[in-house]
C-alpha positions in Angstrom: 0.0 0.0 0.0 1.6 2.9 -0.6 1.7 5.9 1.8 -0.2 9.0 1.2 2.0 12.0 1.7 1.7 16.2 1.8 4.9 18.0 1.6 5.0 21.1 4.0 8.0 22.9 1.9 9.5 26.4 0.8 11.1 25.7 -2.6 13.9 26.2 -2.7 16.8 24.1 -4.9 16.4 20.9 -2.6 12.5 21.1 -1.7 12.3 20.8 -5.8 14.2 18.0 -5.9 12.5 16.2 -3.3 9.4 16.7 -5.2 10.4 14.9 -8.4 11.4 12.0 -6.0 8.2 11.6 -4.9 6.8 12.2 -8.3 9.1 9.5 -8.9 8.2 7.2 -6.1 5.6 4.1 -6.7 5.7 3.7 -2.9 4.4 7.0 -2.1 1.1 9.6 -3.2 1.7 12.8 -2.9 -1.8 14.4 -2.0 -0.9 18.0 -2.2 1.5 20.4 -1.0 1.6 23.3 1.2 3.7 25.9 0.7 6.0 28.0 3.4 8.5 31.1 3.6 12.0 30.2 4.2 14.5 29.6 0.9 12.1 31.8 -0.9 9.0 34.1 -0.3 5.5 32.3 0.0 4.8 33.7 -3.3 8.1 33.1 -5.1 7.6 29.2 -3.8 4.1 28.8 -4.4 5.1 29.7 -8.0 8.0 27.3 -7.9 6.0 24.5 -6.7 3.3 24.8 -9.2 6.2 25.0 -11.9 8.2 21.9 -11.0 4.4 20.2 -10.6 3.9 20.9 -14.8 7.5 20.2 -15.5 6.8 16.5 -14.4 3.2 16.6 -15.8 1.8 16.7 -12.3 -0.1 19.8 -12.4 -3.3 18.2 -11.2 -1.8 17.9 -7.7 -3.2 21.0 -5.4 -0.7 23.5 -3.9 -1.6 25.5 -0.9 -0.3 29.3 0.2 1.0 29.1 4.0 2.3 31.2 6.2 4.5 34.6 4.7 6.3 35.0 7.6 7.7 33.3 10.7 5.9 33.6 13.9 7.9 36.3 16.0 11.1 36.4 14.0 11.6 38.9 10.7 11.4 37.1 7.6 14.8 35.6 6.5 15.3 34.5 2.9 18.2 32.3 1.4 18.7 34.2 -2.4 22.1 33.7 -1.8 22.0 29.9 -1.5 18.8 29.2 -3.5 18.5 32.2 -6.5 16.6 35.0 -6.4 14.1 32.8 -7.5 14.9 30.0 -5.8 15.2 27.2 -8.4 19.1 28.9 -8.8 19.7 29.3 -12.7 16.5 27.5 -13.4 14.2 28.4 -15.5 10.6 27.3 -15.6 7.5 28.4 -17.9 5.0 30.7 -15.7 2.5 27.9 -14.3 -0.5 27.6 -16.3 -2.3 26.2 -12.8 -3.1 28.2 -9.8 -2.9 27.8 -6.3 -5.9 26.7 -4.5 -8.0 29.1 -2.3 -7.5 27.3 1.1 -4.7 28.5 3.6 -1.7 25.9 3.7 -2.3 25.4 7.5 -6.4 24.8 6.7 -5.5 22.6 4.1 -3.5 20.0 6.5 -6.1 20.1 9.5 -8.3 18.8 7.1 -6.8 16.4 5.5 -5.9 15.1 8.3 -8.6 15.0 10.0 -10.6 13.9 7.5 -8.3 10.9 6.8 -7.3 9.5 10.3 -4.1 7.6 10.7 -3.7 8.0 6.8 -1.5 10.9 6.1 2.6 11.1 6.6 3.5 15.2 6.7 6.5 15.6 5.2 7.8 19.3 6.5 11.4 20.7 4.8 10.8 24.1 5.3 10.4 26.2 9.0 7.6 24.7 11.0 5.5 28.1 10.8 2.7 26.2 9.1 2.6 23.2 11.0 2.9 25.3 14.3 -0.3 27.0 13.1 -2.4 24.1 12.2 -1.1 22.0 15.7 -2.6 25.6 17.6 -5.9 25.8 15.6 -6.3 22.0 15.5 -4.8 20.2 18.1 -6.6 16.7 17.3 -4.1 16.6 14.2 -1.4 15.3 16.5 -3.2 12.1 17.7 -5.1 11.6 13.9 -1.6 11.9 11.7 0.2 9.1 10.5 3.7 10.2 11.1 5.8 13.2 10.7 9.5 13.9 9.4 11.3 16.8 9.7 14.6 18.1 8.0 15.8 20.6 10.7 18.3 21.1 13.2 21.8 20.6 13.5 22.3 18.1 16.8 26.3 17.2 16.8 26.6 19.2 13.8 28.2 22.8 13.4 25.3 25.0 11.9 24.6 25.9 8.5 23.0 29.1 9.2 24.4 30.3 12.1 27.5 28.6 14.0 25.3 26.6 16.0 21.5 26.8 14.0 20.2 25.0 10.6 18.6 27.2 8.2 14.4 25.7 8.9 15.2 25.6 12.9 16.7 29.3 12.8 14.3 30.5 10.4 11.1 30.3 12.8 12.5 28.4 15.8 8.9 29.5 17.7 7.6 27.1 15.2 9.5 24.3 16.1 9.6 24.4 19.3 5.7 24.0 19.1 5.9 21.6 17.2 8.9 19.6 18.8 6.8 19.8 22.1 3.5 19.1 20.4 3.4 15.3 21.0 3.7 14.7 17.2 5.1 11.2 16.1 8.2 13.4 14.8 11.3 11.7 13.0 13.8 14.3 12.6 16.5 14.5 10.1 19.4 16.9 11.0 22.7 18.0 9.2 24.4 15.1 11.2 23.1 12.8 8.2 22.2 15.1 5.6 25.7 16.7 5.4 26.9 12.7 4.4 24.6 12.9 1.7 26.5 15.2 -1.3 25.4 15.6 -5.0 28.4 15.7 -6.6 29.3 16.9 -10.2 29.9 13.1 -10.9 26.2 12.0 -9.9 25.0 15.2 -12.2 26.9 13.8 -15.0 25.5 10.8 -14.9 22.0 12.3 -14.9 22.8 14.7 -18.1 23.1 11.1 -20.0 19.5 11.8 -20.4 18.4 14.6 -22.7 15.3 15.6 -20.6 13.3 18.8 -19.2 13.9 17.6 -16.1 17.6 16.7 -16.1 18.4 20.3 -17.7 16.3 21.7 -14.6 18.9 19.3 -12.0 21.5 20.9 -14.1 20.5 24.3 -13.7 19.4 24.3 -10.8 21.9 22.3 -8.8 24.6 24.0 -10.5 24.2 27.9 -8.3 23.3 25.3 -5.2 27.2 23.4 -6.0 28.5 27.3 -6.4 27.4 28.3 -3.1 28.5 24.6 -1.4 31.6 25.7 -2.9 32.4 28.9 -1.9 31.2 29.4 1.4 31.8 25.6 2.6 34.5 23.9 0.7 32.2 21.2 -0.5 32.8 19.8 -4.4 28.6 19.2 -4.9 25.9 20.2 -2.9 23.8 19.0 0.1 20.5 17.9 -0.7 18.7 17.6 2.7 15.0 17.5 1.4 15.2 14.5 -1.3 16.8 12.4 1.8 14.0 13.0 4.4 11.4 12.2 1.7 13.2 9.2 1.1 12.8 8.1 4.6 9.1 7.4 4.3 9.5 4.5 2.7 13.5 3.4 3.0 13.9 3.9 6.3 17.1 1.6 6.8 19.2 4.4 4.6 19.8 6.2 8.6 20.0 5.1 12.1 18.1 6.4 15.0 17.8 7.7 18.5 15.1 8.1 20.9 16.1 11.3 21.9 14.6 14.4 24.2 15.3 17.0 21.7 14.6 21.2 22.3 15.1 24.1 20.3 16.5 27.5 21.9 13.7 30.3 21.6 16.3 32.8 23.9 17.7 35.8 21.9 21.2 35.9 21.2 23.9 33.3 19.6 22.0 30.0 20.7 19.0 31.0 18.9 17.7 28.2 16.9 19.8 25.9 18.4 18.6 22.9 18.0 19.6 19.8 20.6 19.2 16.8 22.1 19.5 15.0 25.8 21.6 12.3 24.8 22.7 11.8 29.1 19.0 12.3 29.9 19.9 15.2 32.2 16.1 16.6 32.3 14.7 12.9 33.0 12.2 13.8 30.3 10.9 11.1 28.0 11.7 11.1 24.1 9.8 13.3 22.2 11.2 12.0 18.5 13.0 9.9 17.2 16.7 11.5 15.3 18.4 10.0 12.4 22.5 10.1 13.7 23.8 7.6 11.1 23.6 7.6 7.4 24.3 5.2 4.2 25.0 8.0 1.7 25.5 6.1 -1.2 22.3 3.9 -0.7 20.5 7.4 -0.7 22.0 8.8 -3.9 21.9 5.5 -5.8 18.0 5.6 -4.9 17.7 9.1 -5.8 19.9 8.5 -9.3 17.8 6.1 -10.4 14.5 7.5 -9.7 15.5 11.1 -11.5 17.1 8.6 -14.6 13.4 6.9 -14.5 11.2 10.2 -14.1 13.9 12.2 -16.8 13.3 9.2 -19.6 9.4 8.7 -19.0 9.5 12.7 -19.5 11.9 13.0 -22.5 
């Protein structure tokens, strides 16, 4: 059976990524997406999303507007890792579909509720819309399926800050509601996604394939690799979103903790800090469960194959 999925997600370079993989995946359905600020504006990615939809001839899937801006934090965007337009060099057609009229964080209440036990969220962006919807409806946490998270950097130096990740830092009001929610969270930090790099190799390989979509990989991933590059010495470029999408239905490509994990609302340099009680110092009980160990390869060779599948069927 395969699971029925909505991506929570501000794309963003990566977030577009990881929806051509589950385009791409038979064992998952994606139901809709709503969309968030963070890598680019809510407008900018709502745009975005709707584009990469029709560029793998998946414009029938709805995509909702969230939340513009984080909760008590001023907005923060990423041009300078994601394009001013946030697909990098990328170019896409204007969409010919429209956003629906519903409010991301309406939109997951009630599909959730009105599919108990059904629905996996998938959030890669700042938490501001799930936040939102766990406030105005907080029967979603005891009627969703599961919930994975790219955010935080636990043993990891920060990718944002010295010590915060991008999503975490971003709105880290946001996830600490939603880290304290009671949410069945798994969480997937820099610790693992920093093992996972898209190198200029892997592109190679996909530019085999004369395709829309491999020329978008191209393009895109190409300002992503320049900014990897430049302001952290990697040859490639991290692609956390793909990997936590993956996880929905190849879980064995991490390990995992039971972990107490908190994220620091206090002003100064801790903010958006996320972190876990590995000693159990609080003698609180687990509130997610944190991928610490990765197979890298076992991840891109999954995610190789499913572009090189989607780029052909497309060509």
């Amino acid at each position: 059976m395969t699971k029925r999925i909505i991506l929570d997600t501000d794309p963003g370079i990566d977030d577009s990524l990881a929806i051509l993989l589950a385009l791409a995946s038979p064992e998952v359905t994606l139901e809709g997406l709503s969309v968030v600020h963070g890598n680019s504006s809510t407008n900018q990615g709502t745009i975005n999303a709707l584009s990469v939809l029709e560029l793998a001839k998946a414009g029938q899937i709805p995509v909702f507007k969230g939340c513009e801006l984080p909760l008590v934090q001023p907005s923060l965007l990423a041009p300078e890792t994601h394009g001013d337009q946030g697909i990098g060099y990328a170019k896409l057609p204007a969409p010919q579909t429209r956003p629906q009229v519903q409010k991301g964080s309406d939109f997951l209440i009630e599909k959730i509720m009105s599919n108990p036990g059904e629905i996996t969220l998938v959030c890669i962006g700042p938490l501001t819309n799930v936040a939102l919807a766990v406030r105005q409806e907080p029967r979603i946490i005891r009627n969703v399926r599961e919930v994975f998270i790219m955010g935080g950097a636990i043993r990891h130096e920060g990718n944002t800050t010295a010590l915060a990740e991008f999503n975490s830092y971003v709105d880290p009001h946001a996830a600490h509601i939603v880290y304290h929610s009671g949410l069945p969270i798994t969480l997937t930090p820099l610790d693992v996604t920093y093992e996972c790099i898209f190198s200029p190799d892997d592109l190679g390989r996909l530019l085999k394939i004369d395709s829309p979509v491999t020329k978008f990989i191209a393009d895109a991933t190409r300002f992503y690799m320049e900014f990897h590059d430049e302001y952290q010495k990697i040859e490639g470029c991290v692609i956390n979103d793909p990997m936590t999408l993956a996880l929905t239905f190849l879980p064995e490509i991490c390990d995992y903790r039971e972990l107490y994990v908190d994220v620091d609302i206090s002003t100064g340099v801790g903010l958006g800090n996320t972190f876990a009680d590995f000693y159990n110092y609080e003698k609180k009980a687990p509130n997610m469960k944190v991928a610490l160990g990765v197979r890298p390869r076992m991840f891109m060779e999954l995610f190789l194959e499913r572009m090189e599948k989607l780029a052909k069927s497309l060509s």
